[in-house]
N, C-alpha and C positions, 0 to 999 in steps of 0.2 A: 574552308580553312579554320581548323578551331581558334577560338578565343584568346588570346592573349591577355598576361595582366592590364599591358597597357590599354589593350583596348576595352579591357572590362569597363565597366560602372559600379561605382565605388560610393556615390553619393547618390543620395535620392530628398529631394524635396516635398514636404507633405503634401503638395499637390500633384505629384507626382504617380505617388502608388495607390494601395487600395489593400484589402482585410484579406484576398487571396493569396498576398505577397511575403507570406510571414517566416517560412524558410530565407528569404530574403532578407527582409528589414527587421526580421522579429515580431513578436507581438505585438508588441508596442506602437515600434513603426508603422505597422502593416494599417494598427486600430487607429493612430494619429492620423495618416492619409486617409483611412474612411472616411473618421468626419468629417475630416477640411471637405473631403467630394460631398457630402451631405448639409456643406453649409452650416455644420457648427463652429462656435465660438470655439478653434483651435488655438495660442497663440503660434505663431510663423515660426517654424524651423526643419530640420533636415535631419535626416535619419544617414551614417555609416553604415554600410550595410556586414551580414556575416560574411563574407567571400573574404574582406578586408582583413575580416577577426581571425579569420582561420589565414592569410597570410602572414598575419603577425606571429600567429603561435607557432606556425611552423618555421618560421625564418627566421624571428625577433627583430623583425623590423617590419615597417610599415609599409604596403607595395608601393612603388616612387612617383605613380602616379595621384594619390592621395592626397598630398600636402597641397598640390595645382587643385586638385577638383573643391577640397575644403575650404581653400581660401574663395573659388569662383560661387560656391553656394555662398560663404560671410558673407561676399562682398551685397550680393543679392538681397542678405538677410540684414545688412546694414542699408539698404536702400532703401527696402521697404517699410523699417522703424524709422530712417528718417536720423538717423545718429550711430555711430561708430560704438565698436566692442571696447567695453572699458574709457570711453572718451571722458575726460577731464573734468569737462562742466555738465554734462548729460550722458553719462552711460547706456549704451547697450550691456546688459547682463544676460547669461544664458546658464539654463542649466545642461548640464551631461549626464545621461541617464541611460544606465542596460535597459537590455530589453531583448532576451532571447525568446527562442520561438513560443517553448512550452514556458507558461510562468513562473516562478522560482524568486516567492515574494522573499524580498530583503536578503537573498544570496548573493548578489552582487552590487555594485560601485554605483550611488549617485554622487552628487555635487550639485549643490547652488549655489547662483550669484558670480560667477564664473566674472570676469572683469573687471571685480572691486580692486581698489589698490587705497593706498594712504591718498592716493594723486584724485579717486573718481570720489572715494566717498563723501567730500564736500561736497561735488556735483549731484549726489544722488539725493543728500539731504535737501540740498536748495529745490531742485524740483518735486522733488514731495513734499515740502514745506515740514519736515519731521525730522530732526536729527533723530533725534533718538531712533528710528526704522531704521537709518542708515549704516548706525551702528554695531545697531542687534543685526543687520543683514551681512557685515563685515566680519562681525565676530562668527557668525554661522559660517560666512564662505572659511575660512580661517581652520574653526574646530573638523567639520569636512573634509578638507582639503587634507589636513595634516593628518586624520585617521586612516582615511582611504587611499591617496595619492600616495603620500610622503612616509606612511606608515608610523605615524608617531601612538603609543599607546591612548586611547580616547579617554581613559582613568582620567589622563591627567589634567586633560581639559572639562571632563566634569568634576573633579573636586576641585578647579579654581572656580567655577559658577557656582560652586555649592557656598567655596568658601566667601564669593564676592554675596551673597544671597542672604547667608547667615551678618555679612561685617554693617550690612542694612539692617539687617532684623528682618526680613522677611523671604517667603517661603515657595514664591512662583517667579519666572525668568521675567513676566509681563510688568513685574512690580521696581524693576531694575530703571535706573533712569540714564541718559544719554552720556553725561561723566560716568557714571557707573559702567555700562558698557564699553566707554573708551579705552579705559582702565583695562578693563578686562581684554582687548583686544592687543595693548601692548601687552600684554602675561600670556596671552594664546603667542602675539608671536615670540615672543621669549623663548616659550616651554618648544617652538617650531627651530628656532635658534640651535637652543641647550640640546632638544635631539636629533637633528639631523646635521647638523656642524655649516648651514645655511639659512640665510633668511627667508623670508615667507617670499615665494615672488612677486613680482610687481606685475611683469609686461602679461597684459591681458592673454595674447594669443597663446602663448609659453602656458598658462596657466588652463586653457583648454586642451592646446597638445598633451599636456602632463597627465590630466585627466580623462581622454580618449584611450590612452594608453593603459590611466590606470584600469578604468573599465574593463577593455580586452582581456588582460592580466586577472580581475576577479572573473573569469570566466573558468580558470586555474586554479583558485582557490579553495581550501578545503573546503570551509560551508557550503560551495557550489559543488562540488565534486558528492561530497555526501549527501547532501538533496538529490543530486542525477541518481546517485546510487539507489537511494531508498525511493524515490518517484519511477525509475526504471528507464531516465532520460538519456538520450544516447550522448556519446562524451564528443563528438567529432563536428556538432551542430555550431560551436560560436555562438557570439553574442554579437547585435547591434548594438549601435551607440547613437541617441537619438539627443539634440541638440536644439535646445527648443530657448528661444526667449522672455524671458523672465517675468511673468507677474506673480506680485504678490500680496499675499494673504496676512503680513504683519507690519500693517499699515494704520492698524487704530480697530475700534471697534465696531467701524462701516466694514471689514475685512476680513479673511477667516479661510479654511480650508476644510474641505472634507471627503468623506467615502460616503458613496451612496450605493444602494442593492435594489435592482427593480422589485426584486422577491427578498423574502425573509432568507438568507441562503443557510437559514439554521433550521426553518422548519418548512420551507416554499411555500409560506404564505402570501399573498397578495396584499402589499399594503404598500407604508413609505418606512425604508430600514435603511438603518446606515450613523455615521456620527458626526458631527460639529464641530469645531472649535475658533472661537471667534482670536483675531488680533495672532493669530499661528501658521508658520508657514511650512508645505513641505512635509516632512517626515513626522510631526510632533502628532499627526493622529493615530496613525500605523503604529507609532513606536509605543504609546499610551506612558507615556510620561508625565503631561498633564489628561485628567476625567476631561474625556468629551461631554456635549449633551444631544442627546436622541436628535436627527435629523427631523423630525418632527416642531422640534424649536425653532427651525431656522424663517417658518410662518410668520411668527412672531417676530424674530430680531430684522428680518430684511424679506416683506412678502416679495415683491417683484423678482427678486434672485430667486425664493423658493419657486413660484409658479413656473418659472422660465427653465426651472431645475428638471420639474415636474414635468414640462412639455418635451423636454430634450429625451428623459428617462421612455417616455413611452415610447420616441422616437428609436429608441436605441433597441429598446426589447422588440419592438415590430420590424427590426431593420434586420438585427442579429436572429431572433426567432427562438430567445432564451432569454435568460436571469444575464443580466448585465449587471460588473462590477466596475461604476465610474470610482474617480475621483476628481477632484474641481476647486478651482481658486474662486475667492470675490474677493476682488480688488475695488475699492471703494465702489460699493456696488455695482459691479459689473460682475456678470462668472464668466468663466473660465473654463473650457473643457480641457482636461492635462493628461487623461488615460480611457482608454475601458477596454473590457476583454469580458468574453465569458466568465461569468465569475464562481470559483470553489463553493462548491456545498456541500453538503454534509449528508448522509448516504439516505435518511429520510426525505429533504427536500427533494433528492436528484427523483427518485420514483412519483413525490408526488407533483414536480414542477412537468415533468416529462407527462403524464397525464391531463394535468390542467393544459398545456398547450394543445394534445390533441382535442380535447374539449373544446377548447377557443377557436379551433379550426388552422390553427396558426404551423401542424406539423403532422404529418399519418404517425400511426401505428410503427412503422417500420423504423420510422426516425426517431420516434418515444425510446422505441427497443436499442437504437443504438446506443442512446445515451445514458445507458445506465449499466453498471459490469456486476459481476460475479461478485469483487471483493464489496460493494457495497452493498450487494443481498447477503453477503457472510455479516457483515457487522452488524446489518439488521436482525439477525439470529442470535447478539450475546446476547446473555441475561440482561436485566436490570434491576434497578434497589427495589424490595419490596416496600411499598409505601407505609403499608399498617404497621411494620418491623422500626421502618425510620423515624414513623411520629408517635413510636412509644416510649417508655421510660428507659428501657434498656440504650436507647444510642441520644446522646446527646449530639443536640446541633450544634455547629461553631458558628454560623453566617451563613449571609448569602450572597453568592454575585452575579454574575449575568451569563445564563446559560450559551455558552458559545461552541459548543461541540457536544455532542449529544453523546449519553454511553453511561455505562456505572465502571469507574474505578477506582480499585483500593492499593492500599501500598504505602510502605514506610517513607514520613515526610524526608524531602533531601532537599539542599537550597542552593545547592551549584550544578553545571551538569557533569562535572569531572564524576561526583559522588553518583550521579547516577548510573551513568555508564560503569562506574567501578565495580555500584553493588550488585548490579543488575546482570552483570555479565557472572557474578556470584549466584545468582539462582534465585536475586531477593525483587518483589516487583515494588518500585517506587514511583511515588509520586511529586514531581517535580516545580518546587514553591518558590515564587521570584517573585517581588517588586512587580516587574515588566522584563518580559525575554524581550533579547533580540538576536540576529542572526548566529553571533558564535554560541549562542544554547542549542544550536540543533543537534548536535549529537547527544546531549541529554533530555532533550523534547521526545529523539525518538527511544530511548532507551526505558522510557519511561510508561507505564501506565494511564496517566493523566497528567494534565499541566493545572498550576493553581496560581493565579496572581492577582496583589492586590489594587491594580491597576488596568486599565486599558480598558476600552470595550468591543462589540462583537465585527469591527473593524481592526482593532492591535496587532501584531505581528503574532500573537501566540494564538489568538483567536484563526486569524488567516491560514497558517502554516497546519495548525492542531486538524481545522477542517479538511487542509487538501490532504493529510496523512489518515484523516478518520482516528483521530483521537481525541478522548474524553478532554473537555476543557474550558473551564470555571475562568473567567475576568471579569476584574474590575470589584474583587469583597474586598472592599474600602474598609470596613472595621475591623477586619484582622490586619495587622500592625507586624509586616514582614520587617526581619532582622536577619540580613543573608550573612554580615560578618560572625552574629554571636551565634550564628546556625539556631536560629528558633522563631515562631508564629506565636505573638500576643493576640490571646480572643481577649475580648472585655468583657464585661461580666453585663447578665440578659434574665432576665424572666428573674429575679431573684436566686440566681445562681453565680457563683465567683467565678470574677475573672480566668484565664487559665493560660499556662505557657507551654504549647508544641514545641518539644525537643527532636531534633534530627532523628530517625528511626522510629518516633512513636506511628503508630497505624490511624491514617486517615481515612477517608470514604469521599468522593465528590463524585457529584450528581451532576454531568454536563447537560440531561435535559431542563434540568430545574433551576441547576445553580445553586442547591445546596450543599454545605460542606462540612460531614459529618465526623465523630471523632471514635476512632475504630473500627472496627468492618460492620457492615448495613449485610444483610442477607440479601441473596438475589432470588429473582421470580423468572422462570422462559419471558419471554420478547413475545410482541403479539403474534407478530409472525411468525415464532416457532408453531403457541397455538393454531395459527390458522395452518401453516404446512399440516399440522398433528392431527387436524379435524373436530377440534373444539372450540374453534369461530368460523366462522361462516362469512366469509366477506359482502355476503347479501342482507344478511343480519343486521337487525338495529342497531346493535351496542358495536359494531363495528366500525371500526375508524377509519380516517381517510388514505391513513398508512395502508394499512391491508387491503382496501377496495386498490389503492394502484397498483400492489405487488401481484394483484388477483389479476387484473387487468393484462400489466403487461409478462406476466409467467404463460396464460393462458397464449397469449398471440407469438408468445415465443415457442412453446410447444404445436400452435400451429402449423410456427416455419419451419422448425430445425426438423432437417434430415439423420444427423445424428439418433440414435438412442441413447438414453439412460440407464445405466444398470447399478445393482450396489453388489459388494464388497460385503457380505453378510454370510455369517458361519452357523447362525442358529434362527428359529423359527421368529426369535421377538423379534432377533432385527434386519430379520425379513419381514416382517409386519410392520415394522416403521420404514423400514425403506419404501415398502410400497405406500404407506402413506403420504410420501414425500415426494410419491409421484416417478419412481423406480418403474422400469419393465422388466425386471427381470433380475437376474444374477447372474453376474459377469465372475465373481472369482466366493469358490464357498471352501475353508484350508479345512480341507479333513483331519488335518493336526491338532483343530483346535477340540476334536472332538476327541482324542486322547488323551485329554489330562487328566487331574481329578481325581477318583476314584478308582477310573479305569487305567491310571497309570502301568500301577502295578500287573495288568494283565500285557500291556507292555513290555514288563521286564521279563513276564513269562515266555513271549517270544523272541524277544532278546536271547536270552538265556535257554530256550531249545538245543536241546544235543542230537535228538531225534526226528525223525518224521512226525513222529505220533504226536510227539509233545508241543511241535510245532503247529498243528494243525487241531489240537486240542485249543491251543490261545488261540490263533484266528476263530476257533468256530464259536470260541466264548465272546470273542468282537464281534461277528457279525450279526446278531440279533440286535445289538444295543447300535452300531452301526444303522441299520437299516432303519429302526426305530427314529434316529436321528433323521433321512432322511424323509420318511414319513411326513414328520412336521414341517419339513422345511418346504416339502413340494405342495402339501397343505395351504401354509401361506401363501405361493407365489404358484396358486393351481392358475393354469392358462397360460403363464408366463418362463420363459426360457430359465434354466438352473445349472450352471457351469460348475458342476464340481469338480475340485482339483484334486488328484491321489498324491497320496501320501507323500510331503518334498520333503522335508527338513532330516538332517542324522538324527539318526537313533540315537546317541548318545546323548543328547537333548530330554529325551525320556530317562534319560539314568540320574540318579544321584550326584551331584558334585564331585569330583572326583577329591579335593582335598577334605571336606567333609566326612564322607566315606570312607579315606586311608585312616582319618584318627578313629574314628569310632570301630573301626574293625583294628585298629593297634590298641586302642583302652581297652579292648572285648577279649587282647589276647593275653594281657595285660595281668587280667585279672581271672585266666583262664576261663575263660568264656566263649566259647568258640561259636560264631555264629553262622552256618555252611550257606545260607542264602545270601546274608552281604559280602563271605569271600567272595563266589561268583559272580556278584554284582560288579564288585570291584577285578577281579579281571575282568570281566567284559566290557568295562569303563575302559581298563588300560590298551584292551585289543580293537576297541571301535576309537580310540583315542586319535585322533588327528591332527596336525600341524593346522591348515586350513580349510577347516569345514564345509566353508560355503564351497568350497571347492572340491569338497571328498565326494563321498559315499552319500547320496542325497537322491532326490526326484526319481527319474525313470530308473537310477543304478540300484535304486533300493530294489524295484519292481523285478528286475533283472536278477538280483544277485538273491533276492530274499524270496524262495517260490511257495508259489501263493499269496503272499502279501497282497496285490494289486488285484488277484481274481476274487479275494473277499471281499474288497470294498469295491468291486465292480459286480458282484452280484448283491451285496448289501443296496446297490443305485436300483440294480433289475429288479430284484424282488419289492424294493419302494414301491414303485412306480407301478408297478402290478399290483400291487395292493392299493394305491390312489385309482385305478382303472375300477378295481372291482367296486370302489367307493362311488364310483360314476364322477368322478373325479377327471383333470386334466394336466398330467403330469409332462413337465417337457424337457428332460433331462439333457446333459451334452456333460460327456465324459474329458475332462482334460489331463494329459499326460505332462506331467512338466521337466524341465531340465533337458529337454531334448536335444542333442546335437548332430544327429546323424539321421538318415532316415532307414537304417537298419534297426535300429533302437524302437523306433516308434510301430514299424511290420511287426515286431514281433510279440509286443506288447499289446498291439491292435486286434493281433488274430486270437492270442489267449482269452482277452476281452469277448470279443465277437461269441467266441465259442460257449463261453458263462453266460452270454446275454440269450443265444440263442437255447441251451438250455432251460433258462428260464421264461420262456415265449412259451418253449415247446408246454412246459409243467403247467402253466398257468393259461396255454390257451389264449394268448394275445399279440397283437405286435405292439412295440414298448416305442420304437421308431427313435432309438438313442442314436445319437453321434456320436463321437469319435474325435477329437483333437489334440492339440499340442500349445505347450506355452512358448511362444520367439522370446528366450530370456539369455541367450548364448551368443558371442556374434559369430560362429561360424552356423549357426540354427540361421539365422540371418541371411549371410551370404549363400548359404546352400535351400531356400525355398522356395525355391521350383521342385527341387528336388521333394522334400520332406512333403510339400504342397500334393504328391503323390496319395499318400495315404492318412491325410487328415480334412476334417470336414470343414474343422475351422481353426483360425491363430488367433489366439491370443497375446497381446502382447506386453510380456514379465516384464515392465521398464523400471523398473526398483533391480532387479537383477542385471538386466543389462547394461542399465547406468554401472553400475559398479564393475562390470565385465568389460566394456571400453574404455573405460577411464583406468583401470585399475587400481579401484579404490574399495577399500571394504568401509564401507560406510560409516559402522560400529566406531571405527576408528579414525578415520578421517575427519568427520565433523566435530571433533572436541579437538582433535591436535593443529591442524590448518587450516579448516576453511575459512574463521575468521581472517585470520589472515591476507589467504586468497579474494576476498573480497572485498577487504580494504586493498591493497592494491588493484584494485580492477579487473584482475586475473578471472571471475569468475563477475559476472553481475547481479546473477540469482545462485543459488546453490542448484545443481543439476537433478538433484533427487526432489527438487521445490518446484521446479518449469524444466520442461524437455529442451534438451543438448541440441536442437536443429541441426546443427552441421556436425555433430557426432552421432548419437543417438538416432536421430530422427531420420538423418540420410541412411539409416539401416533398417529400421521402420519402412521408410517408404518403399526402398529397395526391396524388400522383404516383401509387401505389401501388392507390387506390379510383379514380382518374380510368382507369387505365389495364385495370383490371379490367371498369370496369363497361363500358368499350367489348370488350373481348377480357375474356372471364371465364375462359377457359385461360391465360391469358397469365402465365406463369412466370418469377418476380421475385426475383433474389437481390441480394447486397454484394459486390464484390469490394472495395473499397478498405479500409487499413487498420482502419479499425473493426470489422469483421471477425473478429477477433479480438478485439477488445477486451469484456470480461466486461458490463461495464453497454451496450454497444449491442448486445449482442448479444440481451438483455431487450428491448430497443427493436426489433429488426430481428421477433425472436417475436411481441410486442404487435403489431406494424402488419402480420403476416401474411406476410412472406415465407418464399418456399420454399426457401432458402438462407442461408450464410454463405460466403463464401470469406477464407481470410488466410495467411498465409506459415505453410512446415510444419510449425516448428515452436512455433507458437500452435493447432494443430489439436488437441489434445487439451484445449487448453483452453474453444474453442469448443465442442467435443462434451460437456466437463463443463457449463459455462454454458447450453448451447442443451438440455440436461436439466433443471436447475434454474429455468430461465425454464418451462419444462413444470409441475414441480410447484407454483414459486411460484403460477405463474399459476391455480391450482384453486381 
């Protein structure tokens, strides 16, 4: 009998679950009932689970069994502290805290202190002997409760702290004394009053239910929804809500909070990383409002906490079998465990933290290789600031702050993310300068090049978020002096140079490995790992770094597994010589188009413009020497290795002149009685090859068809190559591709013209040349009919840049400037379809395509050339449905050879 709401389970207590449970309880939950089972200092409480969340979104209400199981955990969670929630003279306090599966720091709802009222806070003072804590922990529940629950703007409760802060004279929250906070607590609830037309609530439970809900609710909200978007998190997962009871860390300065990193997760180093802040509770480290100090201090201010810190941390990383990202309270010296989770790193650490663990014995090869993807070998490939460029006279330094995301980015300063977004969607790349981000800056965090603030450190929310996106990201340059209302950055004046004021749009440069932040653009240098792809580092080499010995490491063992091949996307001989240095087999798509521009245009127009046999056949036979020449080089390069060239696709008319161009200079020519007889005929045969819809006209195999000879010259220009690389003692391994194919009438007959020129040129030259013969699947009836076509071709190719556009029916050109943004802020799309393959469009005709074409030719050799190709998630897709190939532009080849590894192990 299936499940019922009623009979589900809805609540789960931390001793209850475990770290396998996290579709369930979230991550949070899942990592909270780990420790409790491993005997760490958890404090007691209970996780809602997503089943609940997703009842709520879908119904807007809460299933009716909830409220009974919520209250049977309290009542448990009040037995066990020994005092009731929100009780009088002794509070129970609790916090309410998301906690969905995939992480998604500070995209959704917390709350502390959950209990307080006017009624406990006297209670909470007397037993901690502290007014003042009791205060400051009322006014926190208060400012919380009314941003996130109650939705009052958070403005307003930080400029009544600013303003209760400046009527003291002084400049941090800690300096504020217990009247001073009271104060401030009746004006939070006032400002809670004045905008929601009620007062703050009192009744404890009311004030958790309100916050459970709210929580659910940020599961809905934009910042949440645009992190799923841009992380690629699925929308229908929910959120838990984890319910834990209260210690805390702003209790005096025995007390304190922090993040700690087993590893450096900026560089996976081995050490103690993380940040501090004594007498602060809760969010004040993350948010970087006040400068932490290096968790390293905390030796110093409280040994027995650190060690105990120390012992937990190794316990974590040996338990997890990764870089663990705690966080933890000391309450009058005691700690506290409150989170952990594998923790975000930055695309160097992940290659070399994944290394160091097979080292340690701690993980094989195989699980190294999982952990680490395609877009974090692409990032590892941008440039970076050339050093000698930066510490010379030309680029002046601004500061420095704490390298928290690794990269070189430049771009015009902006200090809101409205402006980012604005200008950026303008074509302009900026770099995005705050005080300290917090969650609603996400849409300008990702719109932006790099992030810069003068606050926080390599634990802050801009530091955290900047790494899980792999973006460049400078916190905590303390002496540049951010002003986000006057839109400007005061440096101070350094080395006997003056002071200086960054206005909005002036050109910055910051250094997220270094943390330095330069003033106008720095030149870039290749990344070592371009070198080493390129062959002018050596990963076994001295001067070689720990970076490039892991990429050596695990490229290598991924190229051992992946069944996939690699191919590139290369039209001329250099970059077929860089592809193969990047560890290419071959060539998957080579556009004989490209080899018509130029010079040779104009012989182009000459057969264009043919009236005759002769004339016609005069311009091919003037291409085909320089043709053939062409491929010469190419087979040169990539002697031994397979070379897919594609005949001729694109219209003709693409070689002609402009057509509006063309009409005035042939009207000023007539003009001025000047009669030009080659550009009249240029321009008709503009207006007679002229088409409404090109990609859909006269193109690929109709050219071959409709234009005779076109295709037997560049099909003997291949034969005659390749016999001339033969006679070189050479290893030429040609494969002839037909594109645009829709029928398999089309492709017989263009096969056997072919055959006929090739066999020709065997006979002349005395060799077998052993070329194949195929077709591009870029059509969906090419698709649906190949069994059929599968008849007379060796191999498919699959044209997914055209096919996208042929299923969807979308011309590309025009669709992604008119709606795709669109489409993918509403959800309509998650990735753009020409970025990752359409699985349940595209790819269901792929596959289809793929078993139709097999089971008629079971040799029949099936790769991608079109850009997906390269792209990380189809390239799983292209593994799963069995082809023998990938092709993509050169410099995505390493990342296909990483990805088309890991679709290897995934898949066991």
């Amino acid at each position: 009998m299936p499940e019922t709401q009623d009979q589900q389970k809805f609540v789960y207590d931390f001793t209850e679950g475990n770290k396998d449970l996290k579709d369930l309880l979230g991550g949070k939950g899942a990592n909270l009932a780990e420790m409790t089972n491993l005997g760490l200092p958890v404090p007691p409480g209970f996780t809602i689970t997503t089943e609940a969340c997703k009842v709520y979104l879908a119904s807007g209400e809460e299933p009716p069994a909830l409220r009974d199981e919520v209250s049977a955990h309290l009542d448990a969670l009040e037995r066990k502290m020994g005092k009731k929630l929100g009780q009088p003279d002794d509070p129970l306090l609790v916090s309410v805290r998301s906690g969905a599966k995939f992480s998604m720091p500070g995209m959704m709802d917390t709350v502390l202190n959950i209990g307080l009222s006017d009624d406990s806070v006297a209670g909470l003072a007397a037993q901690a002997g502290d007014e003042r804590f009791a205060w400051d922990s009322y006014r926190r529940l208060i400012q919380m409760f009314g941003k996130t629950v109650l939705g009052v703007d958070g403005d307003l409760f930080e400029e009544a702290l600013e303003d209760a802060k400046r009527a003291k004279g002084v400049t941090v929250d800690v300096d504020l004394d217990a009247g001073d906070l009271k104060r401030l607590v009746t004006e939070f609830k006032d400002i809670v009053a004045q905008e929601t037309g009620r007062g703050f609530p009192q009744e404890p439970r009311e004030q958790m239910d309100l916050a459970v809900r709210a929580v659910f609710d940020s599961w809905n909200g934009d910042r949440a929804k645009l992190y799923r978007r841009q992380e690629r998190i699925p929308h229908d997962l929910g959120t838990a809500v984890n319910i834990c009871s209260m210690v805390f860390g702003n209790l005096g300065p025995d007390s304190g909070t922090g993040v700690a990193f087993t590893r450096d997760p900026a560089s996976g180093q081995q050490g103690v990383y993380g940040d501090y802040l004594q007498n602060a509770q809760g969010e004040d480290v993350v948010a970087g409002i006040r400068n932490t100090v290096p968790l390293a201090e905390l030796e110093r201010i409280d040994k027995g906490s650190y060690d105990e810190l120390m012992r937990i941390m190794e316990i974590l990383e040996n338990h997890y079998l990764d870089l663990c990202d705690i966080e933890f309270t000391i309450e009058r010296g005691k700690l506290w465990m409150l989170q952990t989770r594998v923790g975000k790193r930055t695309a160097g650490a992940a290659f070399r933290i994944a290394t160091q663990l097979v080292d340690q014995g701690l993980i094989d090869e195989a699980e190294a290789l999982r952990r680490v993807n395609g877009a974090q070998l692409a990032q590892l490939m941008f440039p970076r600031f050339d050093e000698e460029a930066a510490s010379g006279d030309t680029v002046r330094k601004l500061g420095r702050g704490i390298a928290a995301s690794p990269g070189a980015a430049v771009g015009k300063a902006v200090f809101d993310s409205y402006t980012a977004v604005k200008w950026s969607r303008s074509g302009e790349k900026v770099i995005l300068i705050r005080r300290e981000t917090n969650p609603d800056d996400l849409d300008g965090m990702i719109a932006a090049e790099g992030i810069l603030t003068s606050r926080g450190g390599k634990t802050s929310h801009a530091a955290v978020v900047a790494r899980g996106m792999g973006k460049t990201c400078v916190c905590g340059a303390e002496e540049l002096e951010v002003d986000t209302k006057r839109r400007r950055m005061t440096v101070p004046g350094l080395d006997g140079k003056d002071g200086l004021v960054i206005e909005e749009g002036d050109v910055i440069s910051i250094d997220g490995s270094s943390g330095k932040v330069y003033l106008g653009e720095v030149p870039v240098v290749p990344s070592p790992v371009v070198e080493y792809f390129e062959g002018r580092m050596h990963a076994g080499a001295d001067d070689a770094d720990e970076l490039v010995r892991a990429v050596h490491r695990i490229m290598a063992y991924a190229d051992r597994v992946r069944r996939l091949r690699v191919r590139a996307n290369a039209d001329n001989a250099e970059d077929a010589a860089r592809a193969r240095r990047f560890g290419a087999q071959g060539i998957g798509l080579c556009r004989t188009e490209h080899m018509f521009l130029g010079e040779r245009r104009e012989m182009v127009e000459r057969l264009i413009l043919a009236h005759t046999d002769e004339e016609r056949e005069a311009a091919l036979g003037a291409l085909l020497p320089l043709q053939k020449d062409d491929f010469v080089e190419l087979f040169e390069a990539m002697d031994g290795l397979p070379v897919t060239v594609r005949l001729l696709d694109p219209p003709l008319h693409e070689f002609l002149p402009d057509i509006t161009e063309l009409s005035v200079r042939v009207a000023l020519a007539e003009s001025r009685k000047d009669h030009n007889e080659n550009d009249l005929r240029l321009l008709q045969a503009v207006h007679r090859l002229h088409e409404q819809n090109p990609m859909l006209g006269l193109r690929g195999v109709r050219l071959g068809l409709v234009i005779p000879g076109l295709f037997a010259m560049q099909v003997r220009a291949i034969a005659e190559a390749a016999a001339e690389r033969r006679g070189a003692k050479g290893d030429p391994r040609a494969e002839i591709m037909i594109p645009l194919v829709g029928t398999v009438q089309e492709l017989e007959i263009v096969r056997e013209e072919a055959e006929k020129v090739i066999e020709e040129v065997e006979r002349a030259r005395g060799v077998d040349l052993k070329l194949t013969l195929g077709t591009m699947i870029e059509l969906p009836r090419a698709a649906l009919t190949a069994g059929q076509i599968a008849e007379s071709a060796d191999f498919f190719s699959f044209g997914t840049n055209d096919l996208t556009q042929t299923v969807w029916g979308f011309s590309r050109d025009d669709v992604e400037a008119s709606f795709f943004t669109a489409y993918l802020e509403k959800g309509i799309f998650g990735v753009s379809p020409f970025e990752t393959i359409d699985k349940d469009g595209v790819g269901s005709l792929v596959r289809s395509a793929a078993e139709a074409g097999r089971a008629t030719r079971p040799d029949l050799k099936l790769g991608v050339c079109g850009e997906h190709g390269g792209d990380p998630e189809s390239v799983h897709f292209f593994h799963e449905v069995g082809l023998d190939y990938v092709s993509c532009s050169p410099f995505r080849i390493p990342v296909a050879r990483l990805e088309s590894g890991r679709a290897a192990v995934l898949g066991r």
